[in-house]
C-alpha positions as CSV (number, residue, x, y, z in Angstrom):
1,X,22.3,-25.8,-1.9
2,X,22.8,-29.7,-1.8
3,X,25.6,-31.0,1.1
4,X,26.7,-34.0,0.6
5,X,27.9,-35.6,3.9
6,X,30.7,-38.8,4.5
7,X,30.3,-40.2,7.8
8,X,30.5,-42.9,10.4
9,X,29.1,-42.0,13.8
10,X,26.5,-43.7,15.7
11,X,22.8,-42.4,15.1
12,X,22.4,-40.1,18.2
13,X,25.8,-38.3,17.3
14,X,25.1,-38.0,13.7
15,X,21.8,-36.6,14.3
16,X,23.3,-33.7,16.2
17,X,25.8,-33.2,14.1
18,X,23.5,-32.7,11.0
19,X,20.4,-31.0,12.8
20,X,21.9,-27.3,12.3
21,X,22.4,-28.0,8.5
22,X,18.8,-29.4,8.2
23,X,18.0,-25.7,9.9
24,X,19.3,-24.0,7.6
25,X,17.1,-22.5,4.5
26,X,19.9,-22.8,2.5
27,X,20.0,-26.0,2.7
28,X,17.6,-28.0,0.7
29,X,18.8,-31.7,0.8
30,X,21.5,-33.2,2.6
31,X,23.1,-36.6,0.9
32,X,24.4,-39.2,3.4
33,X,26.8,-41.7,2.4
34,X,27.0,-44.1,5.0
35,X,27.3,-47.6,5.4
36,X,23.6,-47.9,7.3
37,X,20.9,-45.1,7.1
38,X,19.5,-42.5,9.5
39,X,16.0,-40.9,9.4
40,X,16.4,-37.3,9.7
41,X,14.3,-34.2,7.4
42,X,16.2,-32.9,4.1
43,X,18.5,-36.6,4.7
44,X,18.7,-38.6,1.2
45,X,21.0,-41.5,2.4
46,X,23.1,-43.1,0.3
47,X,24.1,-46.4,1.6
48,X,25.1,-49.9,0.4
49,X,22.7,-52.8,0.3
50,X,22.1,-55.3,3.3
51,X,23.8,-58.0,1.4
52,X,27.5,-55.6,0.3
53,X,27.0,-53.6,4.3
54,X,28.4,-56.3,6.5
55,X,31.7,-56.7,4.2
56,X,34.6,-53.6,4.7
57,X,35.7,-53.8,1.0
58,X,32.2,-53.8,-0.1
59,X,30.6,-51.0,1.7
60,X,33.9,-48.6,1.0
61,X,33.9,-48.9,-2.5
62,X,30.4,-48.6,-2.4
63,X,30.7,-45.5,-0.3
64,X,33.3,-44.1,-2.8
65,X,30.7,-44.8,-5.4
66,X,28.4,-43.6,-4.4
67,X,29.9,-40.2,-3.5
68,X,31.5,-39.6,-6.9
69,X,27.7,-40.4,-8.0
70,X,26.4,-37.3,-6.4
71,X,29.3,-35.3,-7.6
72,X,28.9,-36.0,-11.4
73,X,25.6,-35.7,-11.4
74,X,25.6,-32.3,-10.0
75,X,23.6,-32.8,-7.2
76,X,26.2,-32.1,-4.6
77,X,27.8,-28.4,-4.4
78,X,29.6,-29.2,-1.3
79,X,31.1,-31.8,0.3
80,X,31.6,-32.3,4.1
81,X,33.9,-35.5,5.4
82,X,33.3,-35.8,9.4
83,X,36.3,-37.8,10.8
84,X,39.9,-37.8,8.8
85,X,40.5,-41.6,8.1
86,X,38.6,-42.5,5.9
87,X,35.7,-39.8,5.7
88,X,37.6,-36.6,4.9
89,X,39.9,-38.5,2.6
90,X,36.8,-39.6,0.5
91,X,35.2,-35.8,0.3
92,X,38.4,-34.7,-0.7
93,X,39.3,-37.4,-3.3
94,X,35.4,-36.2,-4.8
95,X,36.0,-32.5,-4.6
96,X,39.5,-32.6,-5.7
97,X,38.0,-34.9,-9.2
98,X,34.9,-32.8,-9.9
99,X,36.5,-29.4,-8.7
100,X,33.6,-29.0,-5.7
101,X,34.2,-27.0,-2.2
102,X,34.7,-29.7,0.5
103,X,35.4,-29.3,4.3
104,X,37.0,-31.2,6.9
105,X,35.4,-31.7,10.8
106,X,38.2,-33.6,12.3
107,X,36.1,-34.9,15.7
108,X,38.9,-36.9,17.1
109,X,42.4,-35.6,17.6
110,X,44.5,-34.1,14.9
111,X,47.4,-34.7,16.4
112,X,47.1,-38.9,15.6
113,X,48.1,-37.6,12.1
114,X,51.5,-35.6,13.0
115,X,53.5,-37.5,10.7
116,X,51.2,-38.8,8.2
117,X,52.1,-36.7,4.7
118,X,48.5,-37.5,3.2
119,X,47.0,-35.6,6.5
120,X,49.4,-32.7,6.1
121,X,48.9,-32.0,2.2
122,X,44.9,-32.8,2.0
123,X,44.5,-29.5,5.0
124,X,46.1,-26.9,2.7
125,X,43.4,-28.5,0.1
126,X,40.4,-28.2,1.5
127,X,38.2,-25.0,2.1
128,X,37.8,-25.2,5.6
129,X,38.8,-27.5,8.5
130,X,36.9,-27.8,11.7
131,X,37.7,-29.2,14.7
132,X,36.1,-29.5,18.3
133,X,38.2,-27.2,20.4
134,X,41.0,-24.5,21.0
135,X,44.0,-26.9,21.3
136,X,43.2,-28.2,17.9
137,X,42.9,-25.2,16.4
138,X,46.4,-23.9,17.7
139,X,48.5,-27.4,16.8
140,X,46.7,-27.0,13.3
141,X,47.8,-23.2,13.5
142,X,51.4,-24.5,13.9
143,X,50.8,-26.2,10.8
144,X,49.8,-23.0,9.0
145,X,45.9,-24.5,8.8
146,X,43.1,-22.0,9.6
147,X,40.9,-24.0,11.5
148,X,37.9,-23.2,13.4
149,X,36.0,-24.4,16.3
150,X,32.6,-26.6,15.9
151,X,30.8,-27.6,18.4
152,X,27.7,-29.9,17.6
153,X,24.2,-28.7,18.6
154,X,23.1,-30.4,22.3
155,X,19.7,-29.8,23.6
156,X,20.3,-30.0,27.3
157,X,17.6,-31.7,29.1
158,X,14.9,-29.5,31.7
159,X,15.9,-31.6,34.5
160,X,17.0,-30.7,38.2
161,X,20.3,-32.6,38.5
162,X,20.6,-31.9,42.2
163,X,17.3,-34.0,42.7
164,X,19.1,-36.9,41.7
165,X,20.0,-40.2,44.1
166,X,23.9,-40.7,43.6
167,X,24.2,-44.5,43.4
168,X,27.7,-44.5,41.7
169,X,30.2,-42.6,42.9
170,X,32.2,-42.3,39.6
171,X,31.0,-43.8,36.2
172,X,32.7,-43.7,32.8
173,X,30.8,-43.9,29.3
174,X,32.6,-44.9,26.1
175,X,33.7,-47.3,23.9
176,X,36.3,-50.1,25.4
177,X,38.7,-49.4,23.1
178,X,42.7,-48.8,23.5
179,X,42.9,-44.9,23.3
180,X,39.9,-44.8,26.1
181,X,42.5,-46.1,28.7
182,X,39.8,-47.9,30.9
183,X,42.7,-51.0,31.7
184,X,44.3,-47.7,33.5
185,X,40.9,-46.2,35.1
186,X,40.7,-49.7,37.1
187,X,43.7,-50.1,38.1
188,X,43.7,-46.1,39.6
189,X,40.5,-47.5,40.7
190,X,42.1,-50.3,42.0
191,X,44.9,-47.9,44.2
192,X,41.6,-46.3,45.4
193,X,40.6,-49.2,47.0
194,X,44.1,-50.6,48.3
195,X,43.7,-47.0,50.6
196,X,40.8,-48.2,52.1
197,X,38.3,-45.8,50.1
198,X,34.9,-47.1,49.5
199,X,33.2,-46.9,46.8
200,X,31.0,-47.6,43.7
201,X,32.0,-47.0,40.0
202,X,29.9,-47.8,36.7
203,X,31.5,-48.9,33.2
204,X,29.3,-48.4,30.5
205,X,30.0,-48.9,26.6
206,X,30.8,-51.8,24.2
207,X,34.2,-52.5,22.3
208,X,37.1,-54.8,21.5
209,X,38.8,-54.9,25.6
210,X,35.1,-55.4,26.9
211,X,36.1,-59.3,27.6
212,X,39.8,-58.5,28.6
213,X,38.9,-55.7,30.8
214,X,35.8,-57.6,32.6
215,X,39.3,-59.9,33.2
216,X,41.1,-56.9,34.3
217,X,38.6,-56.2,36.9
218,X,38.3,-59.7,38.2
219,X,42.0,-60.1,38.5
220,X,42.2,-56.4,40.6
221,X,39.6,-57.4,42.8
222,X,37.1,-54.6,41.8
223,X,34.3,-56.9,41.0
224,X,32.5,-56.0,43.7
225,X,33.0,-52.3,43.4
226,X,33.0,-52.0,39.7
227,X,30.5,-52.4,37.7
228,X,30.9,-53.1,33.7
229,X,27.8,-52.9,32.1
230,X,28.0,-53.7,28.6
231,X,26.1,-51.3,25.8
232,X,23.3,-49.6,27.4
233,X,20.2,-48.1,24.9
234,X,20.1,-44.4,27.7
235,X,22.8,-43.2,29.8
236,X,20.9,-40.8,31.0
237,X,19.5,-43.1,34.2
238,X,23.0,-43.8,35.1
239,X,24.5,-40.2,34.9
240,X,21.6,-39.2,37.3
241,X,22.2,-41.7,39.7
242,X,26.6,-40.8,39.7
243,X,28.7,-38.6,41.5
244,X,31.5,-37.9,39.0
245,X,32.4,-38.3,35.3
246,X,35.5,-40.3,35.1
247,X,38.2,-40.4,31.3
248,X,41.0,-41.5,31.3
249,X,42.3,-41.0,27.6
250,X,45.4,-40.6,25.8
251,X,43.6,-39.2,23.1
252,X,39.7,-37.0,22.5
253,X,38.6,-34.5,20.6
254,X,36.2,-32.9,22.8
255,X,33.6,-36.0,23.9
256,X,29.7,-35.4,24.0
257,X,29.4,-37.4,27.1
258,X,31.1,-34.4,29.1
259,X,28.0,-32.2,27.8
260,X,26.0,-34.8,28.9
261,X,28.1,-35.6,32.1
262,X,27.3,-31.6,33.2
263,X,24.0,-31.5,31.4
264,X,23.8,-34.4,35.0
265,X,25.6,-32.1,37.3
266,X,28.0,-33.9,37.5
267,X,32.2,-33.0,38.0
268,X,34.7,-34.4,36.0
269,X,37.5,-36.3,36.5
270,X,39.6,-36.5,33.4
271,X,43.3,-36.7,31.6
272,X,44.1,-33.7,29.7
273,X,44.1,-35.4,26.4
274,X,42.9,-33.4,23.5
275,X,40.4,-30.8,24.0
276,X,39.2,-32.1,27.5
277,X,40.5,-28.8,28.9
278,X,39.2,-26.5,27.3
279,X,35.7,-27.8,29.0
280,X,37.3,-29.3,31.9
281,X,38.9,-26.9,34.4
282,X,41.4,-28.0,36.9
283,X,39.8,-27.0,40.2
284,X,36.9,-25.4,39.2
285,X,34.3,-27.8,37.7
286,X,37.0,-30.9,37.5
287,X,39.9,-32.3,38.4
288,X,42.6,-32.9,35.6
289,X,45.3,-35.4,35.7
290,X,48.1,-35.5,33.2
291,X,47.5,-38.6,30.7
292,X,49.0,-42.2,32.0
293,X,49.3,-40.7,35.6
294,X,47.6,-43.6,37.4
295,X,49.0,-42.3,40.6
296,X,47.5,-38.9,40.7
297,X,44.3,-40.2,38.9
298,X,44.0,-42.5,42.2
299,X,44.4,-39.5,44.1
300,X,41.8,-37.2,42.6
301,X,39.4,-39.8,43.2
302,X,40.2,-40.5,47.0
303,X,40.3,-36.0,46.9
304,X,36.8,-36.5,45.3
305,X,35.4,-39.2,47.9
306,X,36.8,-37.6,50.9
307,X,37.0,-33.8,50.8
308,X,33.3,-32.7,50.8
309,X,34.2,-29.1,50.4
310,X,35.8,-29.6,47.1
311,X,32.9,-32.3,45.8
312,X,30.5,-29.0,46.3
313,X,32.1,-26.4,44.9
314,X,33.1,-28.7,41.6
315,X,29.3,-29.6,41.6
316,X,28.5,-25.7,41.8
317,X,31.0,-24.6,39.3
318,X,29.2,-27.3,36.5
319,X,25.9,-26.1,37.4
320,X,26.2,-22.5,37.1
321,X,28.4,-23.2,33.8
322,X,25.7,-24.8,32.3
323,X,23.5,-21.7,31.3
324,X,26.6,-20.3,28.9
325,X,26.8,-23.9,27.6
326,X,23.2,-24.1,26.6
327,X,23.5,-20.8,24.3
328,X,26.9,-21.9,23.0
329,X,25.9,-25.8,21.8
330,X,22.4,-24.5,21.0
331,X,20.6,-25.1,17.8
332,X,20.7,-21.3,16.6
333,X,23.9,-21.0,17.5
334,X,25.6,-24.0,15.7
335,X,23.3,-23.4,12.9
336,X,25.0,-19.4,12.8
337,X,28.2,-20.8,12.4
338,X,27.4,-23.4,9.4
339,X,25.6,-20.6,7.6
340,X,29.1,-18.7,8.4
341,X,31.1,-22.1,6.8
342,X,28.4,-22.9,3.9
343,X,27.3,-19.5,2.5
344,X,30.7,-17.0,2.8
């Protein structure tokens, strides 16, 4: 079987998304259309030239291209579109012309797509929909989609998190974009300080607010407490060296950086946007705020500074979760349910 794949995630997310395909002996090639190319067994990437990549208009159509390429010529008998806009909509345009099977992995929140028509017609057309966790499966159940849960292969590190020096006390990985929330993380972070706590936080990721939130920061008076760091190539060092995972969003799918945040040891402060709960417990390995309450998010942390008691047993709860996480984002395991999706 040939899988052709329409995608946009960054390298390291990508890889793990596609590792339990390439383990599968079904599977004998994979065809990536993307805009810039990954190196990866059974990957043929499909991807525009240097001088068309750099230009929106030009790397779509080429995209598009490129994908109705591999369906006319046979060489793709499935078609896979990870993230709805514009991903999915491209494997289904393909699949829909030259009659192949496609799927849907909609990584980020369905619910963005509550009112758009295209979304709701285009589920009832493909073959199967998957999504990252069990409060996207139910709105899409509403909805009368059958969806099913994916999670992407992890390989948790052999590492003894409670080794670790705690330099940050809360730290925060993502991109600085609107739906992240990070103007509302410093200003809870901000009420944290106004109560006397002290502290150290950690800001790590790259986006469109970087320059307006380093601003942000400045005009709070955090920038002594509040570190913004910019891209960073490993976040690894800096999860080792925090107390707490802090996200603030008002909208996820399920984020890889709270794998990696416990594959650390570490608790999690978090909204209850998206899918966050069904990893993030309230009380029991985190501490869950409703979305936009800056108030109680500000709380939580000052709970999380002060109250040793509760720091231990959230740090205890991750740890001993961690052994039933490594079986269920394992390699075999991911790869079971593929060969489930691909070969029924």
């Amino acid at each position: 079987m040939n899988v052709a794949v329409v995608a946009k995630l960054s390298d390291y997310k990508l890889k793990n998304t596609l590792l339990p395909l390439v383990n599968l002996s079904a599977v004998e090639n994979i065809y990536l259309v993307r805009r810039t190319p990954i190196v990866c067994e059974k990957v043929v990437c499909y991807c525009p030239p240097a001088v068309f990549r750099w230009n929106i208009v030009t790397s779509e159509l080429y995209r598009i291209l490129a994908l109705l390429y591999l369906c006319a010529t046979k060489k793709a008998d499935y078609i896979i579109g990870i993230h709805f806009y514009f991903h999915c909509v491209y494997a289904a345009l393909a699949g829909l012309l030259f009659q192949k099977p496609f799927m849907f992995s909609i990584v980020e929140n369905p619910k963005l797509y509550k009112d758009s028509k295209v979304f709701k017609w285009l589920m009832t057309k493909a073959r199967k929909v998957a999504v990252r966790g069990g409060h996207s499966q139910a709105f899409l159940a509403q909805r009368h989609v059958n969806a099913f849960v994916l999670p992407d292969y992890y390989k948790f590190r052999l590492h003894d998190p409670t080794s670790s020096r705690r330099e940050y006390d809360f730290i925060f990985i993502g991109n600085l974009v609107q739906e992240k929330r990070v103007d509302l993380l410093l200003r809870a972070f901000a009420k944290l300080k106004a109560r006397g706590a002290c502290f150290r936080a950690v800001i790590i990721g790259r986006g469109v607010l970087e320059g307006e939130l380093r601003k942000t920061r400045q005009e709070l008076g955090l920038s002594d407490c509040v570190e913004i760091t910019g891209y960073v190539d490993s976040v690894f060092s800096y999860l080792d060296n925090a107390r707490a995972l802090t996200l603030f969003s008002e909208t996820e799918g399920l984020p890889t950086v709270l794998l990696e945040a416990v594959d650390a040891g570490l608790p999690l402060i978090v909204s209850d946007a998206g899918d966050i709960t069904d990893f993030a417990k309230d009380n029991v390995n985190a501490l869950v705020v409703k979305t936009g309450d800056v108030d109680r998010f500000a709380d939580c942390c000052y709970r999380f500074l002060t109250d040793l008691n509760l720091r231990k047993k959230l740090q205890d709860n991750v740890l001993n979760s961690k052994k039933e996480l490594e079986k269920k984002y394992s390699l075999e395991h991911v790869s079971a349910i593929w060969k489930g999706v691909l070969c029924a």
